[in-house]
C-alpha positions in Angstrom: 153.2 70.9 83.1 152.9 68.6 79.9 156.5 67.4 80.5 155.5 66.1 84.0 151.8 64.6 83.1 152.6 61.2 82.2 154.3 61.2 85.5 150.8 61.7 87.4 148.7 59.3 85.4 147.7 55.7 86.6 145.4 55.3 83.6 146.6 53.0 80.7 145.5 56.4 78.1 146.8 59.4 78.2 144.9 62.8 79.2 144.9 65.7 77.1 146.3 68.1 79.1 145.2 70.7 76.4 141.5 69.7 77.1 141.3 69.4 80.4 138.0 70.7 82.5 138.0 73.7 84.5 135.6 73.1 86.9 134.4 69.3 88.2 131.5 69.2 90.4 131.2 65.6 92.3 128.0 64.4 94.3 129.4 62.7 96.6 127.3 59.0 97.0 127.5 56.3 98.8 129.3 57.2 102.0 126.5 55.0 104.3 125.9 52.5 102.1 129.8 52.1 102.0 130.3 51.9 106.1 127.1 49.7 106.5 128.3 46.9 103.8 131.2 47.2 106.4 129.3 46.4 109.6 130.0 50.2 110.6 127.7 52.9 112.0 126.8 55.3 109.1 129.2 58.3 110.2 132.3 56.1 109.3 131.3 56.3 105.8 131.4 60.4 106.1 134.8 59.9 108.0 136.3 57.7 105.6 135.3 60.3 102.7 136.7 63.1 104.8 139.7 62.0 105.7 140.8 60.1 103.4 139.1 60.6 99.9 138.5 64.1 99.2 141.9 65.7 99.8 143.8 62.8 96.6 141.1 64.4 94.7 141.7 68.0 95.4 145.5 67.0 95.0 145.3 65.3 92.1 143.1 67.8 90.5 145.7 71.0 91.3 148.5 68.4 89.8 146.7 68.4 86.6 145.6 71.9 86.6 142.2 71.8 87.2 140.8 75.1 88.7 137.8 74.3 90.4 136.1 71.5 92.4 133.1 71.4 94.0 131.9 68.6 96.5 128.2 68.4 97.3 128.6 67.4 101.2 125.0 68.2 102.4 121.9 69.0 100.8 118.6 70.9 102.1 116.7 67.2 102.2 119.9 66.1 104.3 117.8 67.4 107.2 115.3 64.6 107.2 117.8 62.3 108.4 118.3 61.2 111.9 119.3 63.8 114.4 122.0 61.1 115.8 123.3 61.3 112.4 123.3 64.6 112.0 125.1 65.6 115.2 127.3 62.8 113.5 127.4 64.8 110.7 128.4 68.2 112.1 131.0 66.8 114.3 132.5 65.4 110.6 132.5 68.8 109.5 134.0 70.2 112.2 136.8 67.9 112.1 137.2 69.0 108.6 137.2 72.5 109.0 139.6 72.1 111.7 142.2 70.0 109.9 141.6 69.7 106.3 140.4 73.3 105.6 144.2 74.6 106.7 146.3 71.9 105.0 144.1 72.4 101.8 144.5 76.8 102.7 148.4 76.2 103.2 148.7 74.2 100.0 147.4 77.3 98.1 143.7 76.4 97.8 141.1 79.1 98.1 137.9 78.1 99.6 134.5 78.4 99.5 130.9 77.5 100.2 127.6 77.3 98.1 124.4 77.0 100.3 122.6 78.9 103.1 125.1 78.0 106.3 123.6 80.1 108.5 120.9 77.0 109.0 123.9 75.1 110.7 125.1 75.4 114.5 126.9 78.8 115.2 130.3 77.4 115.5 130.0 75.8 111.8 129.0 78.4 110.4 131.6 80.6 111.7 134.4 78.2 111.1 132.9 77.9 107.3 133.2 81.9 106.9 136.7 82.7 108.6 138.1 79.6 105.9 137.0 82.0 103.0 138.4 85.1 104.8 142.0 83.0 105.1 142.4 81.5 101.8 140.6 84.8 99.8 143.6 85.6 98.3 145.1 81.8 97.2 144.5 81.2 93.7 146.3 77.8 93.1 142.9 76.1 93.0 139.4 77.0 93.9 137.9 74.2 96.0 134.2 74.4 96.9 132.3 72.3 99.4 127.9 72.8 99.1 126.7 72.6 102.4 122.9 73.1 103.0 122.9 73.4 99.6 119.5 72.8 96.9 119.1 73.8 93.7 115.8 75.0 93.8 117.1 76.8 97.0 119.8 78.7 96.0 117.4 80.0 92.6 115.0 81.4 95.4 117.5 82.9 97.1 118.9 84.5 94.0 115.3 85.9 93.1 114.8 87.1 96.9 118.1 89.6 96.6 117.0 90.7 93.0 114.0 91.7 94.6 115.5 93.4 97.6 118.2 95.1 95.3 115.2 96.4 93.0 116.2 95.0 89.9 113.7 95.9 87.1 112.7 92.7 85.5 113.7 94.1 81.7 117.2 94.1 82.9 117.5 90.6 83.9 119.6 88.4 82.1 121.7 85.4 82.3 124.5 87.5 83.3 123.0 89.4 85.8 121.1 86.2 87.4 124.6 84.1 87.5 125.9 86.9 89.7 123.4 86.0 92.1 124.0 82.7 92.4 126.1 81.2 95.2 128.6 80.2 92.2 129.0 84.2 91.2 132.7 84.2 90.1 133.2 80.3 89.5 132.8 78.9 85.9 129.7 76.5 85.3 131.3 73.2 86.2 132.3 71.1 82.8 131.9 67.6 84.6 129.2 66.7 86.9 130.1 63.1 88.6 127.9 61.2 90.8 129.2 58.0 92.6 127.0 55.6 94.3 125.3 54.3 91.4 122.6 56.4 91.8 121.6 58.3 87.7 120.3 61.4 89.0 121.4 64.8 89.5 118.7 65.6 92.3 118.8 69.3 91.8 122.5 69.7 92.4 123.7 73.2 90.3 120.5 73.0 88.1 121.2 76.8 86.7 124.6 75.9 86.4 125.0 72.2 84.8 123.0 73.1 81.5 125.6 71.8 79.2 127.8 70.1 81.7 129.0 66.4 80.7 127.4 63.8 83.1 128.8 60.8 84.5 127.5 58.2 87.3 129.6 55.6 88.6 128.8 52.2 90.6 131.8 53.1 92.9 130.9 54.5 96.5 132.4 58.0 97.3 134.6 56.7 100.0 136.1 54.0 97.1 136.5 56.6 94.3 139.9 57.2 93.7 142.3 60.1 92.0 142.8 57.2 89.1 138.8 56.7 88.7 138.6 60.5 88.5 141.1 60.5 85.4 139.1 57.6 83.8 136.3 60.3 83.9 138.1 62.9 82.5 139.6 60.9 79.7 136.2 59.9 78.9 135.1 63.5 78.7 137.3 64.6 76.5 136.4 62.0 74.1 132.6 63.8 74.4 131.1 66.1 71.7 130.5 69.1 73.4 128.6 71.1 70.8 126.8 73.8 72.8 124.0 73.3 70.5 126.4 74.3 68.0 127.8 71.5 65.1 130.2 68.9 66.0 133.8 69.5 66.5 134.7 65.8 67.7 136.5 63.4 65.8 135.7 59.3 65.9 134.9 58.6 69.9 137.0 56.0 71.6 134.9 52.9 72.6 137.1 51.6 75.4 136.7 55.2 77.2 133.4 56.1 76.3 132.1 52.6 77.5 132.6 53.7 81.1 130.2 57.1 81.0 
């Protein structure tokens, strides 16, 4: 792998393949703002990201040797939208099931989903379910896609089960919650990224993100590219992650950490 990785890069620095994130989690922003700049009905921003922008980034990511991705694709507010959008919206996600999901299962990818799916139409649902069934045993990459997904949400849900399981409150702990999280099994993501320009995290992963490294970018989803994605991560691993604990990190780069 470190023989090949300067073959991969379109960065002008090099990455560390010895420090590279396991898991990056991506809020994926701008998609309508991107089509209507364009003249284009909302749902061609969505397109454009399906089609064309997340599967580079789940590539580029397994190239590198990066575990885990998660894209945030629909969130529990997501409902307040337009119902012509939304129908837009499921028909996107069918068309991504349909196609993407077995490219992405044939090239070794396992997937999954965070969030309660049951509140989407039947066939979605379904679709979303049999895709973990067919890629359980992959292992190449773990590539994760929120759908009706909040953070608040998926903490209430947690609690709900501990309930219903009878777990005595004096043997909770951190452990024991995380395993009832929709994330039980997947390491807390290292990266969070947020296109769209938008310097929030709006309650994506709250449980998990404690001590993840942040980064918002200008660029809208649909324009963020494999390359900007290594920008980030070359940035990151100029970042002192200290874990509360005392700093490990050498002098910081300027020219990388500019862009965080």
């Amino acid at each position: 792998m470190t023989a090949n990785l300067k073959n991969l890069l379109s960065v002008d620095f090099p990455i560390d393949p010895s420090n590279l994130p396991k898991h990056i989690a991506i809020i994926m922003d701008g998609n309508r703002r991107w089509a209507r700049s364009r003249g284009l009905n909302p749902i061609k921003g969505h397109e454009q990201a399906a089609l064309n922008v997340i599967e580079p980034l789940i590539d580029r990511c397994g190239q590198l040797g990066i575990s885990y991705v998660t894209f945030w694709a629909f969130s529990t507010e997501n409902w307040k939208r337009d119902k012509i959008e939304l129908t837009g919206l499921f028909n996107v996600f069918r068309l991504g099931l349909k196609n993407l999901a077995s490219k992405f299962i044939k090239k070794g990818a396992r997937l999954r989903i965070l969030g309660d799916i049951n509140k989407f139409p039947k066939d979605i649902a379904k679709q979303s379910l049999d895709i973990m069934t067919q890629s359980s045993k992959n292992h190449k990459i773990t590539v994760t896609f929120a759908l009706n997904y909040g953070g608040r949400d998926e903490i209430l849900r947690a609690i709900k089960k501990m309930i219903t399981d009878g777990i005595q409150p004096d043997s909770v702990n951190e452990e024991l919650f995380s395993s009832y999280l929709d994330t039980a099994g997947i390491p807390d993501p290292d990266i969070v990224i947020r296109t769209g320009g938008e310097k929030r995290t709006s309650g994506y992963l709250p449980w998990q993100t404690v001590y993840s490294e942040l980064f918002f970018t200008d660029t809208l989803f649909p324009d963020f590219t494999p390359q900007k994605l290594e920008e980030i991560i070359v940035a990151y691993q100029q970042r002192d992650r200290r874990f509360g604990g005392d700093s490990k990190k050498v002098k910081i780069n300027p020219q990388v950490s500019a862009i965080a």
